[in-house]
C-alpha positions as CSV (number, residue, x, y, z in Angstrom):
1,X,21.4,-12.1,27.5
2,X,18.4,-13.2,29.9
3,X,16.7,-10.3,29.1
4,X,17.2,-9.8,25.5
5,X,15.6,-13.7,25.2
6,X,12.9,-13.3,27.0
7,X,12.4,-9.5,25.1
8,X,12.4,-11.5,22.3
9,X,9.9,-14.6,23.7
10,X,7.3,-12.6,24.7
11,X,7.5,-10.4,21.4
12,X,6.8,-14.0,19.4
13,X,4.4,-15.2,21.8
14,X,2.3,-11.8,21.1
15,X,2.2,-12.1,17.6
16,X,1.5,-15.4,17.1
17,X,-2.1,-14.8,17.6
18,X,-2.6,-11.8,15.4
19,X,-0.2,-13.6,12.5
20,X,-3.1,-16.6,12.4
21,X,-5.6,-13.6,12.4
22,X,-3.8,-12.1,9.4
23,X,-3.2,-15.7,7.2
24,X,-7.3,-16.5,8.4
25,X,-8.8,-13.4,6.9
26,X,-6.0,-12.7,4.4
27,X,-4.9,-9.3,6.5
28,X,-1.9,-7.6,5.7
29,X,0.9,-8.4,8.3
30,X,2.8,-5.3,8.4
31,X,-0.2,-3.5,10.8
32,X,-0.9,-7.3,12.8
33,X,2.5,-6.9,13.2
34,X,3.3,-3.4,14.4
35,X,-0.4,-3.8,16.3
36,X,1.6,-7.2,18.3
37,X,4.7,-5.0,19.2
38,X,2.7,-2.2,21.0
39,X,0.7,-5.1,23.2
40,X,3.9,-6.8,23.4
41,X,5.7,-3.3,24.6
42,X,3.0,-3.3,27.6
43,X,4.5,-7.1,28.4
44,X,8.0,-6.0,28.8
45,X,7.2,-3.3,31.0
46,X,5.6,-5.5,32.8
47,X,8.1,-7.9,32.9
48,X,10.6,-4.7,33.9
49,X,12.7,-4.6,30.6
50,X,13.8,-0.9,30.0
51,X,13.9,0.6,26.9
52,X,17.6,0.3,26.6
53,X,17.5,-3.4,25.3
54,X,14.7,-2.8,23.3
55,X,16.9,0.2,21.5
56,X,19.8,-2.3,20.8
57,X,16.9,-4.8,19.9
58,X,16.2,-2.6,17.2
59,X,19.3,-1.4,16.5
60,X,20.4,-4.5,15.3
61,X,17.1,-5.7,13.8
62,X,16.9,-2.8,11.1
63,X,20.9,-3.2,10.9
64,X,20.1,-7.1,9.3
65,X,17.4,-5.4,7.4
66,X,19.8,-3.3,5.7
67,X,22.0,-6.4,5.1
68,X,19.4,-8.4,3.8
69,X,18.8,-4.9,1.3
70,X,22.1,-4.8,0.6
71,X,22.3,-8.5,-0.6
72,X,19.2,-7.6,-2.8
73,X,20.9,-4.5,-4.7
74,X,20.4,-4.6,-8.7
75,X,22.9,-2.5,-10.3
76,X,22.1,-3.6,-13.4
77,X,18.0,-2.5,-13.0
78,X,19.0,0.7,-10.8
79,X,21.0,2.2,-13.4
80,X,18.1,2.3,-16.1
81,X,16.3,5.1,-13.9
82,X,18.7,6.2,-12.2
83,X,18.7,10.0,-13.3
84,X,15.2,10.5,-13.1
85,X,15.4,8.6,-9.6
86,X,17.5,10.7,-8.2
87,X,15.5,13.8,-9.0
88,X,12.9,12.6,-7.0
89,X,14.9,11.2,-4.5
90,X,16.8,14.7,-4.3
91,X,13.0,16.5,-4.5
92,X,11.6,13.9,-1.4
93,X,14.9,15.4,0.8
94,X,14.7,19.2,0.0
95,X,11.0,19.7,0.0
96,X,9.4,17.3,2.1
97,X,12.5,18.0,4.6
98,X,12.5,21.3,4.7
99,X,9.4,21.3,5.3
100,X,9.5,18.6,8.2
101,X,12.2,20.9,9.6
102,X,9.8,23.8,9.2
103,X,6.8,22.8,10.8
104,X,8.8,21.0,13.8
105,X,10.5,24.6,14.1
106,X,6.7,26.0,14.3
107,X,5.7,23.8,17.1
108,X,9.0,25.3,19.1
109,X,11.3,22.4,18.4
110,X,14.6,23.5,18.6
111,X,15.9,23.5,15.3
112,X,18.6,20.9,16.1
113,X,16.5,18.2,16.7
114,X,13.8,19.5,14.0
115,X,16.3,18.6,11.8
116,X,15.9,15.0,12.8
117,X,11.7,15.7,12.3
118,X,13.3,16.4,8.5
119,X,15.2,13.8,8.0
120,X,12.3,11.2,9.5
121,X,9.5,13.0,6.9
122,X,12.0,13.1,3.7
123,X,13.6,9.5,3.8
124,X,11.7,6.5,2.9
125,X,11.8,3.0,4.0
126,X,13.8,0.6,1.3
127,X,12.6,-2.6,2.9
128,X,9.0,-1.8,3.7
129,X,8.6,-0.4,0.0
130,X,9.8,-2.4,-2.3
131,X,9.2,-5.8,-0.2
132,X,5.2,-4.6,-0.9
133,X,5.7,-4.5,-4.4
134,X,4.0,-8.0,-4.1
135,X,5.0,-9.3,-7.1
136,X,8.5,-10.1,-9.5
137,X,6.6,-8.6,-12.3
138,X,5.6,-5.3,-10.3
139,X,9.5,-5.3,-9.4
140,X,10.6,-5.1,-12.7
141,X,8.7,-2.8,-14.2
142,X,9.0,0.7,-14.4
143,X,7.4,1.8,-11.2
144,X,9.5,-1.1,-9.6
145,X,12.7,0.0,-10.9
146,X,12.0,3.7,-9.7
147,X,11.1,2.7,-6.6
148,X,14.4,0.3,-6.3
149,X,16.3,3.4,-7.5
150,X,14.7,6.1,-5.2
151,X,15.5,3.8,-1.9
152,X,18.9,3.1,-3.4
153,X,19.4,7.2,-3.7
154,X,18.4,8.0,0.0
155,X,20.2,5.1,1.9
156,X,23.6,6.5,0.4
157,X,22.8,9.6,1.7
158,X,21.2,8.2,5.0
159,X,24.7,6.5,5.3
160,X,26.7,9.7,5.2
161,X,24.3,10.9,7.7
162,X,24.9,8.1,10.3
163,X,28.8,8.4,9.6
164,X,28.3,12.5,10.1
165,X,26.2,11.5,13.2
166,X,28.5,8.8,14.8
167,X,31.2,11.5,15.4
168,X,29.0,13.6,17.9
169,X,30.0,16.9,16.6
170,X,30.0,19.3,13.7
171,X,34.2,19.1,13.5
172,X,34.9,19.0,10.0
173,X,38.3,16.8,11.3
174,X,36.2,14.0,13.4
175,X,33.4,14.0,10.6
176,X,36.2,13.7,7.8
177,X,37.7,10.5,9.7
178,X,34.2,8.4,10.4
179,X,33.2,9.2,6.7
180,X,36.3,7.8,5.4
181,X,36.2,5.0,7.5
182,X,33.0,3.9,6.3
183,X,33.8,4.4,2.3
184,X,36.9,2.0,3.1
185,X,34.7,-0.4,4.5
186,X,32.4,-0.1,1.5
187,X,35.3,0.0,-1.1
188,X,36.4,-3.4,1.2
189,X,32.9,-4.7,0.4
190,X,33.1,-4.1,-3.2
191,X,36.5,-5.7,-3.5
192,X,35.1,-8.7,-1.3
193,X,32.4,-9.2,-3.7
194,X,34.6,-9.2,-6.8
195,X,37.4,-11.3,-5.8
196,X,36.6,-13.4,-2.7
197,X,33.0,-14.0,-3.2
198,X,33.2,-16.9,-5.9
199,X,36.4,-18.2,-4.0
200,X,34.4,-19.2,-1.1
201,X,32.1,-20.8,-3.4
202,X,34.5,-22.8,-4.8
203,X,36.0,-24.0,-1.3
204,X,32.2,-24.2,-0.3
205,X,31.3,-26.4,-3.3
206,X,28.3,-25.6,-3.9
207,X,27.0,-26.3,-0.4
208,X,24.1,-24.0,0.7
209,X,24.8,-24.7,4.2
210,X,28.4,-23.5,4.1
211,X,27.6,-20.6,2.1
212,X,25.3,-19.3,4.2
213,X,27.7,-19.5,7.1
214,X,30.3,-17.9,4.7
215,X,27.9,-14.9,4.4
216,X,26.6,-14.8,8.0
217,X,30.6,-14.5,8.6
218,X,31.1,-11.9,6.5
219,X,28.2,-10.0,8.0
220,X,29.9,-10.6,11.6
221,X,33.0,-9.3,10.0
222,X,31.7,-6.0,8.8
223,X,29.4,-5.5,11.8
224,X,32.9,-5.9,14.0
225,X,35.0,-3.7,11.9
226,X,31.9,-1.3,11.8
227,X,32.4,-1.1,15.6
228,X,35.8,-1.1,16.2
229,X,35.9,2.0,14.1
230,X,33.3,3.7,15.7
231,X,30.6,3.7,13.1
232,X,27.5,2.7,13.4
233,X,26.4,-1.4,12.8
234,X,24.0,-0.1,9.9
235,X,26.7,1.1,7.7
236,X,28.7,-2.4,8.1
237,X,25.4,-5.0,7.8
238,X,25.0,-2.3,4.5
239,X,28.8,-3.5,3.0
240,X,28.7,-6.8,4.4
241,X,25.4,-6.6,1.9
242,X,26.7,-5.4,-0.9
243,X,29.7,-8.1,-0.6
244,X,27.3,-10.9,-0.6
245,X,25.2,-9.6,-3.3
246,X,25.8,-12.0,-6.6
247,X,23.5,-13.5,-9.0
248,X,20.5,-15.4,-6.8
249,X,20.6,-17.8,-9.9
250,X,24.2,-18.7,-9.5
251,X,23.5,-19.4,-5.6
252,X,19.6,-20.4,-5.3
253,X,20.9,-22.4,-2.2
254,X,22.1,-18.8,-0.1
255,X,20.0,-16.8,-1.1
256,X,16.9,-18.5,-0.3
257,X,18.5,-20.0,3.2
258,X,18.8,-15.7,3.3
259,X,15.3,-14.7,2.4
260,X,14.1,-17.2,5.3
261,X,16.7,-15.3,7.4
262,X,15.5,-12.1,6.4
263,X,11.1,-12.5,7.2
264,X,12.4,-13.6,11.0
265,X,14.4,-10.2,11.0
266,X,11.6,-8.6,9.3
267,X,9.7,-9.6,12.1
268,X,12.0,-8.5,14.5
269,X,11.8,-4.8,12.9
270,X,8.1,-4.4,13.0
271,X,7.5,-6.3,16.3
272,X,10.3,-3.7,18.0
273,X,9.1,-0.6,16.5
274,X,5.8,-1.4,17.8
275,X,7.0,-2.0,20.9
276,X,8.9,1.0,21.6
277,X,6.0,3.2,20.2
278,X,4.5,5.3,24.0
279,X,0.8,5.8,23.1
280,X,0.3,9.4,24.1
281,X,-3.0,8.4,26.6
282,X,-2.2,9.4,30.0
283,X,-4.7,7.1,31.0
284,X,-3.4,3.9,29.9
285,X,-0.8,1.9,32.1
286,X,2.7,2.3,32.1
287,X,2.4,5.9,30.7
288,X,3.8,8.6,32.5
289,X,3.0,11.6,30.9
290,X,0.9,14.6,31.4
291,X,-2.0,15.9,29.1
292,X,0.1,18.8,27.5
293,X,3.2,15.9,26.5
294,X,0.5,13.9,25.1
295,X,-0.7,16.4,22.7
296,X,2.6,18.0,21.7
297,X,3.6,14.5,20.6
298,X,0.6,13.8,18.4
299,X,0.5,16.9,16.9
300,X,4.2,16.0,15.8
301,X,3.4,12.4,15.0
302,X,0.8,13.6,13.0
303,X,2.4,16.7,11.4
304,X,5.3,14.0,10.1
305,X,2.6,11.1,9.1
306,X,0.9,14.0,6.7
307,X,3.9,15.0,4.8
308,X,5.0,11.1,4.8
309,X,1.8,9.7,3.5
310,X,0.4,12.5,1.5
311,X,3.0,15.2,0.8
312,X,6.0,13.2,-0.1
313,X,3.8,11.1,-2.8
314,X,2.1,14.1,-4.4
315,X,6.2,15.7,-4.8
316,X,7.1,12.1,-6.0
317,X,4.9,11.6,-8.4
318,X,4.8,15.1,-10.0
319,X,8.5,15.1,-10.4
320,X,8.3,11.8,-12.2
321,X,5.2,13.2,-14.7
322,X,7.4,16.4,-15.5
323,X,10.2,13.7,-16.2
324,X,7.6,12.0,-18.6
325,X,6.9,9.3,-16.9
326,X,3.2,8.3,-17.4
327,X,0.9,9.0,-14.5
328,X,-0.3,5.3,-13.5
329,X,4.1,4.7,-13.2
330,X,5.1,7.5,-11.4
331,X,2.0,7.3,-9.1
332,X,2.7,3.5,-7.9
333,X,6.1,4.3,-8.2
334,X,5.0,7.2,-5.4
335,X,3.4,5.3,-3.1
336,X,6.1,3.1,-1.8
337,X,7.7,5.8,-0.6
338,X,5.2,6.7,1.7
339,X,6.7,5.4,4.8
340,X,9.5,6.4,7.3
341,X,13.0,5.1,6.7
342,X,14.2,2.4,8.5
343,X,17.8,4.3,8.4
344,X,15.7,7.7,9.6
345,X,14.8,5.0,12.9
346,X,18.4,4.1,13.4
347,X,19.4,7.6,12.7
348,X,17.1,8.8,15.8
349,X,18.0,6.6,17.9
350,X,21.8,7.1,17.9
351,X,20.8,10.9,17.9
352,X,18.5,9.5,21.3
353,X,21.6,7.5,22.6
354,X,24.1,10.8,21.8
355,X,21.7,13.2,23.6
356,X,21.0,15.2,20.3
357,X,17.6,13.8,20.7
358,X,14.7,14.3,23.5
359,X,12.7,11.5,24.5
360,X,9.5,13.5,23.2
361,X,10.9,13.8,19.6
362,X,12.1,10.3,19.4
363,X,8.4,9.0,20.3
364,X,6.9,11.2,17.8
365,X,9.3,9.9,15.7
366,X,8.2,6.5,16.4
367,X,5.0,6.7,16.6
368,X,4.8,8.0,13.4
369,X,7.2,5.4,12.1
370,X,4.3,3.1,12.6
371,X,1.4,4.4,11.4
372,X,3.3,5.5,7.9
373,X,4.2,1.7,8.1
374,X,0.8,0.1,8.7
375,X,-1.0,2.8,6.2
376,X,1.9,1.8,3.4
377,X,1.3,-1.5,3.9
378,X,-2.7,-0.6,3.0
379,X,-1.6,1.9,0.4
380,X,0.5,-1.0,-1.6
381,X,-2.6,-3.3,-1.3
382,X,-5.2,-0.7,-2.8
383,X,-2.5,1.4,-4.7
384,X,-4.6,0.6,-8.2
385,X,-7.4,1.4,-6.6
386,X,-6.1,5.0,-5.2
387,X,-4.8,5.6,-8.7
388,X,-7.6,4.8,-10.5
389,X,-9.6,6.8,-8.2
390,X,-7.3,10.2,-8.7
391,X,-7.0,9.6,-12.8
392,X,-11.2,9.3,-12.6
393,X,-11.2,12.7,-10.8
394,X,-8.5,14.3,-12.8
395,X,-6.1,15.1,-10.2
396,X,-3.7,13.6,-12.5
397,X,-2.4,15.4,-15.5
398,X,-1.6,12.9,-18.4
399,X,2.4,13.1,-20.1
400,X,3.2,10.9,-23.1
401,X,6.5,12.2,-24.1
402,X,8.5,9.2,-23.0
403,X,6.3,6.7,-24.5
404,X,6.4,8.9,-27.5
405,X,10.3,9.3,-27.7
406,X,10.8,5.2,-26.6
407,X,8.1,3.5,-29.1
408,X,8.6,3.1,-32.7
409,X,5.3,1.8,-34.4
410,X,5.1,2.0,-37.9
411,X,1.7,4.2,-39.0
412,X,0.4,2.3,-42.0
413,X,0.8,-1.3,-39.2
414,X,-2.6,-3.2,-39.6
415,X,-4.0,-6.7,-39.1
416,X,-0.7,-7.1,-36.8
417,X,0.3,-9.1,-33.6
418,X,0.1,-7.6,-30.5
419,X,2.1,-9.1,-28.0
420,X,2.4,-8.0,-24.3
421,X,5.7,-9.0,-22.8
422,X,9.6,-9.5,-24.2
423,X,9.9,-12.5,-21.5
424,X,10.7,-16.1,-22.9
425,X,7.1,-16.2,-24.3
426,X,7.6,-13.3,-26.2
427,X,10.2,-13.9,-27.5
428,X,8.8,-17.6,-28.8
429,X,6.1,-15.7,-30.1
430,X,8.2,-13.1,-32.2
431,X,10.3,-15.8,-33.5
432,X,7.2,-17.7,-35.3
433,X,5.9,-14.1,-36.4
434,X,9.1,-13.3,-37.9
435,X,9.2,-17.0,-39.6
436,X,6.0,-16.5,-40.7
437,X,6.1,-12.4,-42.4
438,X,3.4,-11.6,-39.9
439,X,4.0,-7.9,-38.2
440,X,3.5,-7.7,-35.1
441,X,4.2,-5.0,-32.0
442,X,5.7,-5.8,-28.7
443,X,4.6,-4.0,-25.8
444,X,7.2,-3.8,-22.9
445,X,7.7,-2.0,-19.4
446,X,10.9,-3.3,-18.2
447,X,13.4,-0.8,-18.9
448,X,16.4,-2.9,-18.5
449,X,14.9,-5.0,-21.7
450,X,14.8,-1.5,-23.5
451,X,18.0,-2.2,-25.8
452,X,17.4,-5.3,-26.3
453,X,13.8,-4.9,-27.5
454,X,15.5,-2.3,-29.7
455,X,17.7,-4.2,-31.0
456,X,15.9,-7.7,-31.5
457,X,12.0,-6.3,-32.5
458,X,11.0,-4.5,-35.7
459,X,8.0,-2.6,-33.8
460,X,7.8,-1.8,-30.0
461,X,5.8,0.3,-27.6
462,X,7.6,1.3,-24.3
463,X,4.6,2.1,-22.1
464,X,2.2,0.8,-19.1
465,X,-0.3,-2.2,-20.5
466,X,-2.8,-1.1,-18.0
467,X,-3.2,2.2,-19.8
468,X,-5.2,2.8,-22.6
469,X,-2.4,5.4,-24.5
470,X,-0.3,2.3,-24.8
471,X,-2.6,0.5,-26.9
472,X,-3.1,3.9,-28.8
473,X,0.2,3.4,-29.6
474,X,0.2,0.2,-30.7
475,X,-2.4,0.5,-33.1
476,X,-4.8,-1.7,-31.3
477,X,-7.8,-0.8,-33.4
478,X,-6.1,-2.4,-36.9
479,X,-4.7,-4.9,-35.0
480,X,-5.4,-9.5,-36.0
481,X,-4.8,-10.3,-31.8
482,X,-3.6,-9.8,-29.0
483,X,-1.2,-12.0,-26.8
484,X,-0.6,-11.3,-23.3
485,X,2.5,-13.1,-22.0
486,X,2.5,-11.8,-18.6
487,X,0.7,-13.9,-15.8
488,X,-0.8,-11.4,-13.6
489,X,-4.8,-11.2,-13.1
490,X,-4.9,-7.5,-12.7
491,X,-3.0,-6.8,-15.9
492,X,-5.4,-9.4,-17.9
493,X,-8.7,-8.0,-16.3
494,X,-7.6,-4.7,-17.7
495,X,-7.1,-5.9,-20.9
496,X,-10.6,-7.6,-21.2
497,X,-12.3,-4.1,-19.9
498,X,-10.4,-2.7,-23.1
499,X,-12.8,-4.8,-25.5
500,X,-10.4,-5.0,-28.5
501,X,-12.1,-5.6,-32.0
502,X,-8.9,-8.3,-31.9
503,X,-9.0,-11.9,-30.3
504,X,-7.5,-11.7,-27.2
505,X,-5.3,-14.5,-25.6
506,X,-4.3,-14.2,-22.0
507,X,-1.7,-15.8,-19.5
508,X,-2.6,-17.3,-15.7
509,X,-1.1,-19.3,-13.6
510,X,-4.6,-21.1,-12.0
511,X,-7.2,-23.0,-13.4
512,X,-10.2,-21.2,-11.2
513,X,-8.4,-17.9,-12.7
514,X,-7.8,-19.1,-15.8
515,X,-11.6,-20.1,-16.0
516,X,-13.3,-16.7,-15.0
517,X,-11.1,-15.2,-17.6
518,X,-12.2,-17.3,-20.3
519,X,-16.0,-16.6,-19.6
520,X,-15.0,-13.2,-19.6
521,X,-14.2,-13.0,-23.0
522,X,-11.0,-14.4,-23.3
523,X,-10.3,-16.3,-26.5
524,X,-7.7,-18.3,-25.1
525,X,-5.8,-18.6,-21.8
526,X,-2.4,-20.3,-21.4
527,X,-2.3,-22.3,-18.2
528,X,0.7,-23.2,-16.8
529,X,0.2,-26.8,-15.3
530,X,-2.4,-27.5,-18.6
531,X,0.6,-26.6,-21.1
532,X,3.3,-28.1,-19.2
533,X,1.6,-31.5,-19.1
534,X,1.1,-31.7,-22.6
535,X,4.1,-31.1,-23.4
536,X,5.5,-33.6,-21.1
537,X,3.4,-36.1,-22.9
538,X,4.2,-35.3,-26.3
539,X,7.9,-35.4,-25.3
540,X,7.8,-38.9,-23.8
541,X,5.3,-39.5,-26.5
542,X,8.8,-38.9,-29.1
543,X,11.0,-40.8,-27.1
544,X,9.1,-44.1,-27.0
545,X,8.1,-43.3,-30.4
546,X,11.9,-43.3,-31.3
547,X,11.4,-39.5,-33.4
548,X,13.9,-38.7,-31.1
549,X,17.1,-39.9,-28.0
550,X,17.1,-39.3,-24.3
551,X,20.4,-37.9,-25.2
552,X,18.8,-35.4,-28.0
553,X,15.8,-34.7,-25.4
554,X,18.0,-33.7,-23.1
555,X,20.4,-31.5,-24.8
556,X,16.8,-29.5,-26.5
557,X,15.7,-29.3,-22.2
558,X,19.4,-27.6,-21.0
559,X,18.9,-25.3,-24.3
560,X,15.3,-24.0,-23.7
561,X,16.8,-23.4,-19.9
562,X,19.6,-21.3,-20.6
563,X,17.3,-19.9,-23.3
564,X,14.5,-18.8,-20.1
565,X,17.9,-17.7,-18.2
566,X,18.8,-15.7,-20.6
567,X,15.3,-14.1,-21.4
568,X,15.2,-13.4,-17.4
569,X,18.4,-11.6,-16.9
């Protein structure tokens, strides 16, 4: 326990200089982070702590990481995509894995542990790529749902690959028992989640602290059971997960006690895989290993980073244009898959632990892991960039059939609304076009709004606002206005370097933003904290006036907030 604390202090101590570096100069943490873990992996061979402890270190800190993922599971949103998710989830395993298990094979890898080469190129990392879709709104749209879905695909199969794993053989008997050991404890989860979840509510009332506990118990009890029957942690924190996950709505209190929870442990992860990453230099201290080592393992390292970071995007994102997604979608939705998995990481290291794995592989594997972390980490922060780049050269082939089949614009529309957005806003905005006989078109990109747009609007697009076939679509050049709904200052930038004949009126959530849009060319921006004020005003303004009661005031507030509840689910 001495050991695994002061593992553990000198890893925080490390990274609290480069995490002030990172908030200073507004650096991404993920490579500060990774960066802290290899100087902090000098300090605990210094400080004599094998490599053991820092295995179960990590062991445990990617197992919480799956928890936490499993808490965060959507059904709802996965199921929207996921046909087309799994086809590029099943294209990422067969031909960037065969491949990984090909070119480890070419570099004399025995084909047993190139297998493992495979499995590290073809999976990709749920928690490093969809935690760097930075924002709710990137989450929810398209590329957000397909990259939700395509994690969601591989982890399944990265459990039966841990449960296949955990029984050391290729028995059909001893694989047959682990696997079914872990779908009971996932069927136990799902059972949990249905029936006993809302019961410890209850007896919790409401109480964040004691829910928290509840679900920190639950984890404990999963991780046990996980153990006892021989399985690995992983696949427990995973249904301990998926028993917790609810509504975060219905329990704001847990689940943001759990997302606090989660940035330590996603600290943890990154700090330990940089710490067990050997640096293939002879020369530097601590590393015992010849010239011929060295270059073996970073022509494996790099041989796995290629087909991670290049190869596995390029399959991604021509699957998803054949499926018809556009190519802006499927090409975000790409590049958050460009990382290794955190279940390829525990994978390796119980093949490591069983002896299916040499120590050469494993660091490859490793090493690897990290730089496909820190370049994903740079990849989600210029992905628009990196798109707009290949469209500009024409790398990228153009598909409208979805858009086509999903939108339903009427071809004789003119002097009509535009509105971007089916939110609460939107919605507002349709109502008082619809009580006025003005047409309008509502663009959306959510596809779990798709029925309900449908069913609710008399014109809709289904396509990316950032793309200029959308507005095609919608009839742009005939249109009165525009109204974007959606606060995001990439998304309204675009929009002005459009230059509609139409007014345009944007959303932002600062003033300073809010500002530079309006010299832009904006003809009106809604701001937050400006509209929310005057409201305020006009509705104590009523009161005192006596147009209307606190009571009456107060039954129109709970109304417009189940209204925004409603809009949001």
């Amino acid at each position: 326990m001495t050991e695994l604390l002061t593992a553990v202090s000198i890893m925080f101590i490390v990274a609290g200089p480069f995490l002030l570096v990172a908030n200073r100069f507004d650096l991404p943490t993920v490579p500060l982070l990774v960066l802290a873990g290899i100087v902090a992996g000098f300090g605990l061979d210094a400080f004599g702590i094998d490599e053991e402890l820092t295995l179960e270190l990590a062991q445990y800190g990617i197992a919480l990481l799956v928890f936490a993922f499993g808490v965060d599971i959507d059904l709802s949103a996965v199921r929207t995509v996921i046909v087309d998710s799994e086809i590029a989830a099943l294209a990422q395993v067969l031909v960037v894995g065969s491949l990984g298990v090909a070119f480890g094979v070419a570099l004399g890898v025995p084909i047993e542990e190139a297998a493992f080469l495979g499995i590290a190129a073809a999976l990709s990392s749920t928690m490093v790529g969809t935690a760097l879709l930075r924002t709710e709104i990137a989450t929810n749209l398209v590329r957000g749902r397909l990259a939700r879905s395509i994690h969601f695909s591989q982890d399944l199969l990265a459990i039966l690959l841990l449960l296949g794993l955990g029984a050391g053989t290729l028995a059909v008997g001893p694989i047959a028992t682990l696997v079914g050991y872990g779908l009971a404890l996932l069927a136990v989860a799902v059972l949990v989640n249905r029936y006993l979840f809302d019961a410890i509510g209850r007896l919790a009332d409401d109480s964040a602290e004691l829910m928290i506990l509840g679900a920190v118990s639950l984890l404990a009890v999963f991780v046990g059971a996980a153990e006892y029957a021989g399985i690995s942690i992983a696949v427990g924190a995973f249904a301990a997960g998926l028993a917790v996950r609810h509504d975060p709505v219905e329990y704001l209190g847990l689940f943001n006690g759990l997302e606090s929870i989660k940035d330590f442990f996603v600290a943890i992860f990154f700090l330990t895989i940089g710490a067990l990453v050997v640096l293939p230099f002879p020369f530097l201290p601590y590393v015992e290993i010849g010239w011929t080592e060295s270059v073996e393992k970073l022509l494996l390292a790099g041989g796995l980073v290629l087909l991670t970071v290049v190869v596995k995007p390029a399959i991604t994102t021509a699957t998803l244009i054949y499926r018809g997604y556009e190519a802006r979608s499927a090409t975000l939705a790409s590049l958050s898959s460009d990382q290794v998995s955190e279940f390829a990481l525990i994978i390796a290291i119980e093949a490591l632990i069983l002896g299916l794995l040499t120590q050469s592989v494993f660091d490859a594997i490793i090493l690897a892991a990290a730089v496909t972390m820190v370049v994903s980490s740079l990849t989600q922060r210029y992905d628009e960039r990196i798109y707009r780049t290949l469209a500009d050269r024409g790398v990228l082939s153009a598909n409208h059939e979805r858009i086509d089949t999903l939108s339903d614009v009427p071809r004789e529309l003119s002097d009509h609304v535009v509105i971007v957005g089916y939110g609460r806003h939107g919605r507002k905005l349709i109502e008082a076009c619809e009580e006025d006989n003005q047409p309008y078109v509502v663009i959306e990109n959510d596809p779990v709004r798709r029925e309900t747009v449908v069913a609710e609007c008399d014109a809709f697009v289904f396509g990316d606002a950032m793309e200029r076939y959308t507005w095609e679509k919608a009839n742009v050049d005939d249109a009165r206005i525009v109204v974007s709904t959606v606060d995001s200052d990439p998304v309204s930038r675009r929009l002005l370097s459009f230059e509609f004949d139409a007014d345009l009126t944007l959303r932002a959530n600062d003033r300073t933003i809010a500002l530079e849009l309006l010299e832009a060319g904006a003809l009106y921006v809604s701001q937050s904290d400006l509209l929310a004020g005057q409201q305020l005003v006009t509705q104590i303004e009523s009161v005192l006036d006596g147009e209307r009661t606190p009571a009456e005031l107060r039954d129109e507030q709970l109304a417009e907030l189940e209204s925004h509840s409603q809009a949001t689910s």
